[in-house]
C-alpha positions in Angstrom: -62.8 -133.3 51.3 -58.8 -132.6 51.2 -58.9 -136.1 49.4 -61.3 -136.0 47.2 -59.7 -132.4 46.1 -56.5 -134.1 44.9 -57.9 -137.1 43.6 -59.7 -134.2 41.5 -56.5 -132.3 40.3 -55.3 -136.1 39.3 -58.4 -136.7 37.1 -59.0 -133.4 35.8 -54.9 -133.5 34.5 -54.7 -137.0 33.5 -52.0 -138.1 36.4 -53.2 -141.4 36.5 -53.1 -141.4 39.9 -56.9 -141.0 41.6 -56.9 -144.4 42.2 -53.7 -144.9 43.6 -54.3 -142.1 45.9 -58.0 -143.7 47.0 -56.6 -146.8 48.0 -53.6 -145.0 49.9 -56.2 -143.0 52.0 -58.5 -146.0 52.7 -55.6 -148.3 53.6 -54.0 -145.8 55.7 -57.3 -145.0 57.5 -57.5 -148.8 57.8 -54.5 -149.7 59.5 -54.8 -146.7 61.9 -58.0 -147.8 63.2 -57.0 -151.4 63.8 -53.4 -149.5 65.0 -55.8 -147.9 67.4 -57.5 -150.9 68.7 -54.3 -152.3 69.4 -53.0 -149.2 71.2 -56.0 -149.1 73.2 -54.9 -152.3 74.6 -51.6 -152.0 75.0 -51.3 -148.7 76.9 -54.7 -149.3 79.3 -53.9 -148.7 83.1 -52.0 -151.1 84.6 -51.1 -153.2 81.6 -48.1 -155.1 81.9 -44.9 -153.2 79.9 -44.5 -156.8 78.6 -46.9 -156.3 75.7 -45.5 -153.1 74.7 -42.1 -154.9 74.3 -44.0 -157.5 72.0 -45.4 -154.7 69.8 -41.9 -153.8 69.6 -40.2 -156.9 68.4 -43.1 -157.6 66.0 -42.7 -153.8 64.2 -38.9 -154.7 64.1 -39.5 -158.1 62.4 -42.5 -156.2 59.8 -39.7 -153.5 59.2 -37.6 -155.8 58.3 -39.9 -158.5 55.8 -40.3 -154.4 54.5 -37.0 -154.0 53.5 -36.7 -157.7 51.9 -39.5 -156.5 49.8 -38.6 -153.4 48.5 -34.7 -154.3 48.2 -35.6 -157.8 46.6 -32.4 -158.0 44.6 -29.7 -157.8 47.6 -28.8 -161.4 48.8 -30.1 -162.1 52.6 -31.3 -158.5 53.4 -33.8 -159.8 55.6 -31.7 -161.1 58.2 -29.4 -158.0 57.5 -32.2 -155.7 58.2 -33.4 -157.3 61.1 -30.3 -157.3 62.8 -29.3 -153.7 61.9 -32.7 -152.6 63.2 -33.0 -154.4 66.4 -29.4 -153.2 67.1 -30.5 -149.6 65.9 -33.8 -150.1 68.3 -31.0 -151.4 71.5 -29.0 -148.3 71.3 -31.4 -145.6 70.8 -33.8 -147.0 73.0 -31.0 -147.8 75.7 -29.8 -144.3 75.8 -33.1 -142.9 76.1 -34.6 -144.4 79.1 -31.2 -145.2 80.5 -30.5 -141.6 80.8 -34.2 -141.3 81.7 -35.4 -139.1 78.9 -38.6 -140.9 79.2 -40.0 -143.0 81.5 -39.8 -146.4 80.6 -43.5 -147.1 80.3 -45.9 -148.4 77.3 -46.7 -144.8 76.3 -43.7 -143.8 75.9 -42.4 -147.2 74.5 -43.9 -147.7 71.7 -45.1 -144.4 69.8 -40.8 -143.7 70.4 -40.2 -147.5 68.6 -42.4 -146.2 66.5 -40.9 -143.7 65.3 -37.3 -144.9 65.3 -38.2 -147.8 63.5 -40.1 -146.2 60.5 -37.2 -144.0 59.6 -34.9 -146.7 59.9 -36.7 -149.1 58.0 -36.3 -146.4 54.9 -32.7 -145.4 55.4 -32.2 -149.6 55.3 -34.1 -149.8 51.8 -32.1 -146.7 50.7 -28.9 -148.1 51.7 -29.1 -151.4 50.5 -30.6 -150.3 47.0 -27.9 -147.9 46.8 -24.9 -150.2 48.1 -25.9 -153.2 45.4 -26.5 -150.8 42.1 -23.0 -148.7 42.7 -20.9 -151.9 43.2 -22.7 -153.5 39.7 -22.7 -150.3 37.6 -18.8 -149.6 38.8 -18.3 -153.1 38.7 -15.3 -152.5 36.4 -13.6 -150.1 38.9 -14.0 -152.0 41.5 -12.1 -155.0 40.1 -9.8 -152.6 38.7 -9.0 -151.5 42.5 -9.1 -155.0 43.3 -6.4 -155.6 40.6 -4.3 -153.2 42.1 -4.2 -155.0 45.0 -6.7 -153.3 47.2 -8.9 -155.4 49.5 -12.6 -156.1 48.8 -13.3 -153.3 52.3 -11.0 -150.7 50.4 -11.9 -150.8 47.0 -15.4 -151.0 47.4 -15.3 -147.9 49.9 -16.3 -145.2 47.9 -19.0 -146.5 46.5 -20.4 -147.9 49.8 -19.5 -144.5 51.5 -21.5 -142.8 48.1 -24.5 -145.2 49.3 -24.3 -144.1 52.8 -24.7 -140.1 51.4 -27.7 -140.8 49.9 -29.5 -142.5 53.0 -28.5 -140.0 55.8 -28.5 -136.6 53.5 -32.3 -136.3 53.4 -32.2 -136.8 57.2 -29.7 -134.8 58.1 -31.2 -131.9 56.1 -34.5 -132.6 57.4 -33.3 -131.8 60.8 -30.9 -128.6 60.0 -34.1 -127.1 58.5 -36.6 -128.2 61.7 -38.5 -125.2 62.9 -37.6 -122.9 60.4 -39.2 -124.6 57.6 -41.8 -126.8 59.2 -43.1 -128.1 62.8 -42.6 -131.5 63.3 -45.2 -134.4 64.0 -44.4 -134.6 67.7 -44.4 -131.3 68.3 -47.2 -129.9 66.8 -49.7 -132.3 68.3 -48.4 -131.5 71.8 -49.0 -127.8 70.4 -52.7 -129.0 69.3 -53.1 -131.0 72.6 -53.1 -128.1 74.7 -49.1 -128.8 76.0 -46.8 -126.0 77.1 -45.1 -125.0 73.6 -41.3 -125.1 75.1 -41.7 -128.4 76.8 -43.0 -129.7 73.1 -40.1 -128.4 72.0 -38.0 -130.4 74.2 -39.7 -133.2 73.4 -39.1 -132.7 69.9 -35.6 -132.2 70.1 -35.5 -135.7 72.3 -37.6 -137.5 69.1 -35.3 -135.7 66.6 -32.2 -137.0 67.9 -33.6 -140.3 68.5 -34.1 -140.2 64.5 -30.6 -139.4 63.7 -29.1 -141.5 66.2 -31.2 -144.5 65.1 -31.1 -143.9 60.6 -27.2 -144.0 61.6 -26.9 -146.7 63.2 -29.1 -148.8 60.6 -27.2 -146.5 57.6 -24.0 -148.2 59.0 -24.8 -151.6 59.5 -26.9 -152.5 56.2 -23.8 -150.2 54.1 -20.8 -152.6 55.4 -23.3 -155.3 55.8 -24.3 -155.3 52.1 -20.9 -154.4 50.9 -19.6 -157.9 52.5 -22.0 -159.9 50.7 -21.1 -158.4 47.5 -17.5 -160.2 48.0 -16.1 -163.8 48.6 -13.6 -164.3 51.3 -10.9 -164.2 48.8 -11.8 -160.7 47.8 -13.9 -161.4 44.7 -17.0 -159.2 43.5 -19.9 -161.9 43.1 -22.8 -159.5 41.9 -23.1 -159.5 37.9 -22.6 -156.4 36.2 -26.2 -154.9 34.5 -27.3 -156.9 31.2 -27.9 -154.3 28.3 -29.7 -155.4 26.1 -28.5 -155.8 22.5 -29.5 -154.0 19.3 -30.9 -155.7 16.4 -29.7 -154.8 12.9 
């Protein structure tokens, strides 16, 4: 009903987006139900953690083909991605079962990868975007700051740092206004489920961090990561600057 009341307000206004917003819902209630099937399996009793780990490795490598997609016109951000998420997924998921946050087992696994990975995946298309149109549209500042004798790391520093704004801001704001503005995912369906309120919380704030930790850590390594790319080894900016196209008389 809920759909069919905005894909409503989209023909009755002329969005041009009813059909756009159909194919979202059916899609999305697709790949939940297969999602489903495939949880069903992985978290049964006594199925081997093993599984789970696969899941894992196959939503990092998904994540990644993701951000080669959407970020077409950076050079090698597959392999980029893949290694800044799958050292993103190492250090947040190290620190949270090695300090036994959660006990390393498939329900806890992979709803947590989950989460992690899905932010970081967007923080990685963000970044990258970001990194590669600063360095073409200030592409005359930067070789101006490479003329001056700077290195490729230095000169191309604010701009990468600029980059790295925009992909962490939204989170970092997100999580400033948590609980005052709006309940989170996690919590609210512990809420819904019947769970003791303060121990949601907890949980929350465990999921939240996790978040932060992990859009860092991916924010980090795709900026400098990119940024590299953009330069030989002799400190020259490869990516062309941004055709305009001419005006006819």
């Amino acid at each position: 009903v809920l759909v069919a009341i905005a894909v409503g307000i989209s023909i009755a206004r002329n969005l041009g987006l009813a059909q756009g917003m159909i194919w979202a819902s059916a899609r999305a209630m697709a790949q939940l139900l297969l999602v489903g099937l495939v949880l069903k399996f992985l978290l049964a009793k006594n199925q081997h953690i093993v599984w789970s780990w696969a899941w894992v490795f196959g939503m990092v490598i998904i994540a990644a083909i993701t951000v080669a997609r959407r970020a077409r016109e950076v050079p090698a951000v597959f392999w980029l991605a893949l290694a800044a998420l799958g050292a993103s997924a190492a250090v947040a998921l190290g620190v949270l079962f090695a300090l036994r946050i959660f006990p390393l087992e498939p329900r806890t696994l992979v709803p947590l990868s989950g989460i992690m990975i899905g932010n970081a995946m967007t923080s990685a298309v963000v970044v990258s975007r970001r990194v590669f149109e600063e360095l073409r549209a200030k592409r005359d500042e930067v070789e101006a700051r490479l003329a001056l004798g700077l290195s490729s790391a230095d000169a191309a520093l604010p701009y990468v740092r600029s980059a790295m704004c925009t992909a962490l801001i939204p989170q970092i704001e997100t999580t400033k206004a948590v609980g005052l503005v709006a309940l989170p995912g996690a919590m609210t369906g512990l809420i819904l489920a019947g769970y003791d309120p303060f121990k949601a919380v907890l949980v929350q704030v465990a999921v939240m961090y996790l978040v932060l930790g992990s859009v860092a850590v991916t924010t980090f390594v795709v900026g400098f990561g990119v940024r590299q790319r953009m330069f030989t080894s002799d400190h020259r900016l490869v990516i062309e600057s941004k055709k305009v196209g001419s005006l006819k008389a």
